[in-house]
Biopython code that builds the backbone (N, CA, C, O; Angstrom):
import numpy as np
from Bio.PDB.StructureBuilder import StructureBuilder

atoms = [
    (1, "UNK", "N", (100.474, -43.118, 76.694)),
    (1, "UNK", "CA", (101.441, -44.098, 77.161)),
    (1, "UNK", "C", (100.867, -45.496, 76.908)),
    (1, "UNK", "O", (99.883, -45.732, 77.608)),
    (2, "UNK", "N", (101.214, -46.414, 76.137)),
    (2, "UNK", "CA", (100.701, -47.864, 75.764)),
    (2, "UNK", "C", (101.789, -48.735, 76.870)),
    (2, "UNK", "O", (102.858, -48.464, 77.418)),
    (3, "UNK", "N", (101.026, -49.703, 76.850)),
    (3, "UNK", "CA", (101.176, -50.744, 77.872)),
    (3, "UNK", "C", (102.934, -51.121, 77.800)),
    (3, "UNK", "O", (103.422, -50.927, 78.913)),
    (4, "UNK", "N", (103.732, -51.489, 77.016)),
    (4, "UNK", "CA", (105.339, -51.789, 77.060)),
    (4, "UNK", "C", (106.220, -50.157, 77.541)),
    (4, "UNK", "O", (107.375, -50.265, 77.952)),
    (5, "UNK", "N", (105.667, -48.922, 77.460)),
    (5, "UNK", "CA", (106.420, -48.006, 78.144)),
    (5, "UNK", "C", (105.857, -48.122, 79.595)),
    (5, "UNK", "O", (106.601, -47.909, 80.553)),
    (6, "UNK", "N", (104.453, -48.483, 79.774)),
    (6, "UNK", "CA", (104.229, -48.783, 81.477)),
    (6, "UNK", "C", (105.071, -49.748, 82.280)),
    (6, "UNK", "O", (105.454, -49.596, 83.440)),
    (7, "UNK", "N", (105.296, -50.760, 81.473)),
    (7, "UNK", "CA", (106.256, -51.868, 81.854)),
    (7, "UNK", "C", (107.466, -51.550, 82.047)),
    (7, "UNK", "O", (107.976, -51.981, 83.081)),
    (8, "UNK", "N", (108.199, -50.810, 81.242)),
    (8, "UNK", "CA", (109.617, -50.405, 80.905)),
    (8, "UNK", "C", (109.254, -49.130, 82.920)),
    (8, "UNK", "O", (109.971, -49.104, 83.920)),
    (9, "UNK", "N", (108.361, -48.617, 82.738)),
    (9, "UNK", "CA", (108.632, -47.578, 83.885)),
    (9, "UNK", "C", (107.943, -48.263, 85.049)),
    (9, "UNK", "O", (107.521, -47.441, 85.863)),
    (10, "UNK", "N", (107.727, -49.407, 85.335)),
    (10, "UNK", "CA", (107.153, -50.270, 86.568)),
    (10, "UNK", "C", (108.384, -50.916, 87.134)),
    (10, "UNK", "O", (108.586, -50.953, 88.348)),
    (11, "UNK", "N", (109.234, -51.443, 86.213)),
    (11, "UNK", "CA", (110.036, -52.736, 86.325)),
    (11, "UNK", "C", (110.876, -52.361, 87.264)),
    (11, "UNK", "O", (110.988, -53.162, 88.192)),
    (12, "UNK", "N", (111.770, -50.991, 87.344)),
    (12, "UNK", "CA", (112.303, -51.303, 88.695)),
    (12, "UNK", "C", (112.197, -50.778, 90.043)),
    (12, "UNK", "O", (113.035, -50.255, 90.778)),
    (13, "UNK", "N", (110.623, -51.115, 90.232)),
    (13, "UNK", "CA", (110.372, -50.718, 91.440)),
    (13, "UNK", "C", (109.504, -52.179, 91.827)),
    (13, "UNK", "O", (109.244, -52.536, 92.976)),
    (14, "UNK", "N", (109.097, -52.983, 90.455)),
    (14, "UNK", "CA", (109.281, -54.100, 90.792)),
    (14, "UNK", "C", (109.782, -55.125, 91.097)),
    (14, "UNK", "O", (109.302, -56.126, 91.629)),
    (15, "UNK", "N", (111.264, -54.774, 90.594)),
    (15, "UNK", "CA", (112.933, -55.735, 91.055)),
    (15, "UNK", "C", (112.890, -55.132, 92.860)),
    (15, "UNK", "O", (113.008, -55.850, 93.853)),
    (16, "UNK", "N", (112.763, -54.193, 92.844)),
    (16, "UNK", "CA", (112.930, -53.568, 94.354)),
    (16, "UNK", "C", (112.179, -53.994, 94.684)),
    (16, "UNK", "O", (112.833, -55.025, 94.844)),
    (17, "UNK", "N", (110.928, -54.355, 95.124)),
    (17, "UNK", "CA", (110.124, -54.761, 96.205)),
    (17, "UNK", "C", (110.491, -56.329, 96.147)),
    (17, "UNK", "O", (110.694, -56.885, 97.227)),
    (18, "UNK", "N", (110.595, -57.106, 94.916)),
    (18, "UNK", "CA", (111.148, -58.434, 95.008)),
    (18, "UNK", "C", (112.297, -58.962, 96.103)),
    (18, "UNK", "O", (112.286, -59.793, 97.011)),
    (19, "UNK", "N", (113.455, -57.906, 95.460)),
    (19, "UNK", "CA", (114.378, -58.033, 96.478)),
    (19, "UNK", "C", (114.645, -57.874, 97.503)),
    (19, "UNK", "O", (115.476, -58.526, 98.136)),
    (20, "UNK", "N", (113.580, -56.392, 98.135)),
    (20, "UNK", "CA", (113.424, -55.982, 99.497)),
    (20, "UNK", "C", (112.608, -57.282, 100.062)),
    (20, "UNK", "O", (112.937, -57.574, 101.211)),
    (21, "UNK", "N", (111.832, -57.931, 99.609)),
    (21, "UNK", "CA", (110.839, -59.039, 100.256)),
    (21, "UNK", "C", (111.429, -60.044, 100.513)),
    (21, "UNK", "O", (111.350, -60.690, 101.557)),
    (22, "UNK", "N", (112.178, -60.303, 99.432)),
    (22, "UNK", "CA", (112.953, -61.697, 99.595)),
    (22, "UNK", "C", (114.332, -61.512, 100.789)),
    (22, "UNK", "O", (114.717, -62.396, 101.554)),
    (23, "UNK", "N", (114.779, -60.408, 100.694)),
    (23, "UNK", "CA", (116.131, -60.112, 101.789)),
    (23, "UNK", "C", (115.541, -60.098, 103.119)),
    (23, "UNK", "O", (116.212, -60.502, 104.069)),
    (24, "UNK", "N", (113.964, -59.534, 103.335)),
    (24, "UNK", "CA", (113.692, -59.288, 104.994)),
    (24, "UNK", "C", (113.035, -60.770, 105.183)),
    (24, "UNK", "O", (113.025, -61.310, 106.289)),
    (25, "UNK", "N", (112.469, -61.407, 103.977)),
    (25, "UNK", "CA", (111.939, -62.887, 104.172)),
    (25, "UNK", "C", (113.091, -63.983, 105.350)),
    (25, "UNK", "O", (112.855, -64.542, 106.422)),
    (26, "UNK", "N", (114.663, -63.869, 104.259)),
    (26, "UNK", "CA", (115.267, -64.270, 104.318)),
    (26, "UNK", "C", (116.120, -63.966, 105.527)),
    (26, "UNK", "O", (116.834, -64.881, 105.938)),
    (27, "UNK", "N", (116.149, -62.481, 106.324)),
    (27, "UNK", "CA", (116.446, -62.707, 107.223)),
    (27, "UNK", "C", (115.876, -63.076, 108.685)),
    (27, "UNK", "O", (116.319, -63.650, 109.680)),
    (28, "UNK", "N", (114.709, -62.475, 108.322)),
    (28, "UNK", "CA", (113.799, -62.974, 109.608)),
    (28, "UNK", "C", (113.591, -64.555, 109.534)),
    (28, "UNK", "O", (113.155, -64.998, 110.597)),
    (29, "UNK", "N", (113.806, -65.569, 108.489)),
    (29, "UNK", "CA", (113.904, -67.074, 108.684)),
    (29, "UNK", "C", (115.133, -67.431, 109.491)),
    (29, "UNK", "O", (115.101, -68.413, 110.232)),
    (30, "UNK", "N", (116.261, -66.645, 109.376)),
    (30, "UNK", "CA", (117.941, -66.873, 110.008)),
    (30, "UNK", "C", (117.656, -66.226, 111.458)),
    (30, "UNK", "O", (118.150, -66.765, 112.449)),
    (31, "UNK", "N", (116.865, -65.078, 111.580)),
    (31, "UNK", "CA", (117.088, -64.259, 112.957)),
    (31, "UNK", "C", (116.563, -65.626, 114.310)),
    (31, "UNK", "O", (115.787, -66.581, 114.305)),
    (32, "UNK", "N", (117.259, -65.165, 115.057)),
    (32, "UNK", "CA", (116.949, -65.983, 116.068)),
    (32, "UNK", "C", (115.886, -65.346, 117.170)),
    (32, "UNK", "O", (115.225, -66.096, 117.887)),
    (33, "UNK", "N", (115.786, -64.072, 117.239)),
    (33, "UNK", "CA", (114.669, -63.294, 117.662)),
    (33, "UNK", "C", (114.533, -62.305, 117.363)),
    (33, "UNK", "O", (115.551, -61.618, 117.276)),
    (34, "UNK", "N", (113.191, -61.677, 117.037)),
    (34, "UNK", "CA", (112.433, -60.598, 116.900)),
    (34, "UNK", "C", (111.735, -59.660, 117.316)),
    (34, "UNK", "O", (111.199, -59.868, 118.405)),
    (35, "UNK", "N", (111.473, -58.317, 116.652)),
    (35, "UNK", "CA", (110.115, -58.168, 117.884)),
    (35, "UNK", "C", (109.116, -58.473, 117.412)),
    (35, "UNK", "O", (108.761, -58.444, 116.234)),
    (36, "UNK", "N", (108.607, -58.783, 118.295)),
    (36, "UNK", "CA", (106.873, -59.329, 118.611)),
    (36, "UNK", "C", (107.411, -61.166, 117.745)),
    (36, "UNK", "O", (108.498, -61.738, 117.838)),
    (37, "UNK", "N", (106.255, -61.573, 117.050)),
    (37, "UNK", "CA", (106.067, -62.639, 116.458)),
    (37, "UNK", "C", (106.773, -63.275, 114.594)),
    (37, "UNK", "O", (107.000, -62.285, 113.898)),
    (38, "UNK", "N", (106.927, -63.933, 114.230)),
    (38, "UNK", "CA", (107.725, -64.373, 113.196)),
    (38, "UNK", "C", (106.843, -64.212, 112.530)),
    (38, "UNK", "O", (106.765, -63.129, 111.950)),
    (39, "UNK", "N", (105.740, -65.287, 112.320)),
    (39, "UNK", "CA", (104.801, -65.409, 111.357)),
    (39, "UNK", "C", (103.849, -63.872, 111.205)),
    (39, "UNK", "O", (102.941, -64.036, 110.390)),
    (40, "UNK", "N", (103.870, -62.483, 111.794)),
    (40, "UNK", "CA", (103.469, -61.614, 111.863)),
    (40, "UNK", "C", (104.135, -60.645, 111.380)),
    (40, "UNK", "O", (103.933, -59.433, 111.309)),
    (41, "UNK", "N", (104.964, -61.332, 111.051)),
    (41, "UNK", "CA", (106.487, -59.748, 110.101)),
    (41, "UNK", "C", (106.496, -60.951, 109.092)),
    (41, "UNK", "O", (107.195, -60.482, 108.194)),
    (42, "UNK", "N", (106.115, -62.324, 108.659)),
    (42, "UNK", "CA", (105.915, -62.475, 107.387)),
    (42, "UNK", "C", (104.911, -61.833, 106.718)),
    (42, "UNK", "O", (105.107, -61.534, 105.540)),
    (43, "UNK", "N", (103.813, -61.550, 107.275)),
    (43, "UNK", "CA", (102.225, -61.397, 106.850)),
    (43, "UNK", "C", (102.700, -59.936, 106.655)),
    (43, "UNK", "O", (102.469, -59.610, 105.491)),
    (44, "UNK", "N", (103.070, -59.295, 107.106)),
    (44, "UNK", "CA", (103.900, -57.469, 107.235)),
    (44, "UNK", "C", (104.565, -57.144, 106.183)),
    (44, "UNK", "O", (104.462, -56.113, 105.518)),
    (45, "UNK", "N", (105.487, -58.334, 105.981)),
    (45, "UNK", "CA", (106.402, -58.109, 104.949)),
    (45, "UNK", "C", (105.633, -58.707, 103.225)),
    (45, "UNK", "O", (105.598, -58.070, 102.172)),
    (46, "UNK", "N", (105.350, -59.459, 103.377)),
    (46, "UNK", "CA", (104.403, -59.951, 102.465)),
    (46, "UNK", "C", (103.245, -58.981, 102.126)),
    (46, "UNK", "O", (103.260, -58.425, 101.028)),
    (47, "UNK", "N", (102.635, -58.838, 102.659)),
    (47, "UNK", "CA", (101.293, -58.110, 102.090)),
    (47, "UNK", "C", (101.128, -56.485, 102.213)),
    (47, "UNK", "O", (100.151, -55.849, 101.819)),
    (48, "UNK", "N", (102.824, -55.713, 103.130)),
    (48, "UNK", "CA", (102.908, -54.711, 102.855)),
    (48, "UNK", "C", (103.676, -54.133, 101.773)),
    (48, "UNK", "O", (103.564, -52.920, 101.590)),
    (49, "UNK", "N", (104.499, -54.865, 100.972)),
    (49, "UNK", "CA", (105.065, -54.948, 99.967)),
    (49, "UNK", "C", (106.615, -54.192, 100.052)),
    (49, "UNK", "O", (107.505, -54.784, 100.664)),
    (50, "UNK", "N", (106.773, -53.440, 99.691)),
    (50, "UNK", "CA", (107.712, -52.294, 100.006)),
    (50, "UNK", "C", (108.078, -51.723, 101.453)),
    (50, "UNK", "O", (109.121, -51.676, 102.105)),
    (51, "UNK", "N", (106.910, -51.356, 101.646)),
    (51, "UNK", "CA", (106.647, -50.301, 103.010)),
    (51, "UNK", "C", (106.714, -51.506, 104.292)),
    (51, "UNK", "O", (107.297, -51.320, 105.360)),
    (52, "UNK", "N", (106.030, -52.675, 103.938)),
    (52, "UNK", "CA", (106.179, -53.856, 105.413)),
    (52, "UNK", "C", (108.023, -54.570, 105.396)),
    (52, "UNK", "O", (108.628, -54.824, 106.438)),
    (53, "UNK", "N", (108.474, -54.726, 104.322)),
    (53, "UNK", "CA", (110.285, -54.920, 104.439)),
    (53, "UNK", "C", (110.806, -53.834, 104.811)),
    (53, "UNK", "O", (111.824, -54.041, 105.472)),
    (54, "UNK", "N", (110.516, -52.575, 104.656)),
    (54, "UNK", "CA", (111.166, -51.554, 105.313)),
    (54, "UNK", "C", (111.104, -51.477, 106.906)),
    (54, "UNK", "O", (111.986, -51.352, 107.757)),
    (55, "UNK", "N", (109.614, -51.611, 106.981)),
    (55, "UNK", "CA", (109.416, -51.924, 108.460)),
    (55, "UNK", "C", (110.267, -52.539, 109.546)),
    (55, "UNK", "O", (111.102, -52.151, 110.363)),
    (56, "UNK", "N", (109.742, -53.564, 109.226)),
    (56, "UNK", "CA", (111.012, -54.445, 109.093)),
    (56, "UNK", "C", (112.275, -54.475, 109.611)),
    (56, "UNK", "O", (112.611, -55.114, 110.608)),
    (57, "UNK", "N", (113.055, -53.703, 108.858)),
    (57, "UNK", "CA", (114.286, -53.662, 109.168)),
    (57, "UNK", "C", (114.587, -52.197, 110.010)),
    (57, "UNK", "O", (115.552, -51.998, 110.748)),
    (58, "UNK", "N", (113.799, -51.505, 109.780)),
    (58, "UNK", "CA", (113.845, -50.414, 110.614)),
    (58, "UNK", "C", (112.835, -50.473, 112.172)),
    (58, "UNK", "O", (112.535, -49.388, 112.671)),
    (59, "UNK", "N", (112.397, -51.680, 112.809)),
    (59, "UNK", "CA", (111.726, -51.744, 113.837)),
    (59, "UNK", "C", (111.781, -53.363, 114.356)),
    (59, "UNK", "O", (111.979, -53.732, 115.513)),
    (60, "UNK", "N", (111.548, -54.228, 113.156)),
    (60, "UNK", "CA", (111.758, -55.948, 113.556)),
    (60, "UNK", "C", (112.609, -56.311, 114.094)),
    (60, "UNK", "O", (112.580, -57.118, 115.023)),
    (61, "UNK", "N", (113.871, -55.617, 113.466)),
    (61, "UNK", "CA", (115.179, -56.617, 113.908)),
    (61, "UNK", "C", (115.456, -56.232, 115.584)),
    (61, "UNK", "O", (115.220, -55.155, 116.130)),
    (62, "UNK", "N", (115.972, -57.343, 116.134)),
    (62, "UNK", "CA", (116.405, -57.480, 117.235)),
    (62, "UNK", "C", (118.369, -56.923, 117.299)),
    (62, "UNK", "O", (119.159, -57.500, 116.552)),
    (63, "UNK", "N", (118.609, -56.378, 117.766)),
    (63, "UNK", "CA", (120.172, -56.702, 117.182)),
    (63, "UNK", "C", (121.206, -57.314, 118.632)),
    (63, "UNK", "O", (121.248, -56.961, 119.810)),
    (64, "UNK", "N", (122.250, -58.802, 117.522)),
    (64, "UNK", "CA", (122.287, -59.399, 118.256)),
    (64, "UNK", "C", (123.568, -58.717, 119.533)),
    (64, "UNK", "O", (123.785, -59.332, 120.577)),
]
sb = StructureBuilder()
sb.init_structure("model")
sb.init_model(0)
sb.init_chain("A")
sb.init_seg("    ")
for serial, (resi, resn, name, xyz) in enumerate(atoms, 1):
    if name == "N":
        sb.init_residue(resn, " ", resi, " ")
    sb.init_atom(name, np.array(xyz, "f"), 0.0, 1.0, " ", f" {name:<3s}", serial, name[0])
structure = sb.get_structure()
């Protein structure tokens, strides 16, 4: 397998974590409360990649 079929089979699980990051980014900046701390479900969501936006939305959100 040379490096442009690795790419071709990375890419969309790299659009997915983009978009999963950027959608839980984006809502935890709008949410008006959470659980636990804000800046602590950025660091979650950020540096868990996939698995911390899932989190996320399956435990962060408050619902209003």
């Amino acid at each position: 397998m040379d490096k442009s079929q690795l790419i071709m089979l990375l890419l969309p699980v790299i659009m997915i974590q983009i978009i999963l990051m950027v959608t839980a980014l984006t809502y935890l900046y709008r949410a008006k409360s959470v659980r636990g701390k804000k800046w602590i479900w950025a660091l979650v969501i950020v540096f868990l990649n996939i698995v911390g936006s899932i989190l996320f939305f399956a435990v962060g959100r408050r619902e209003s």
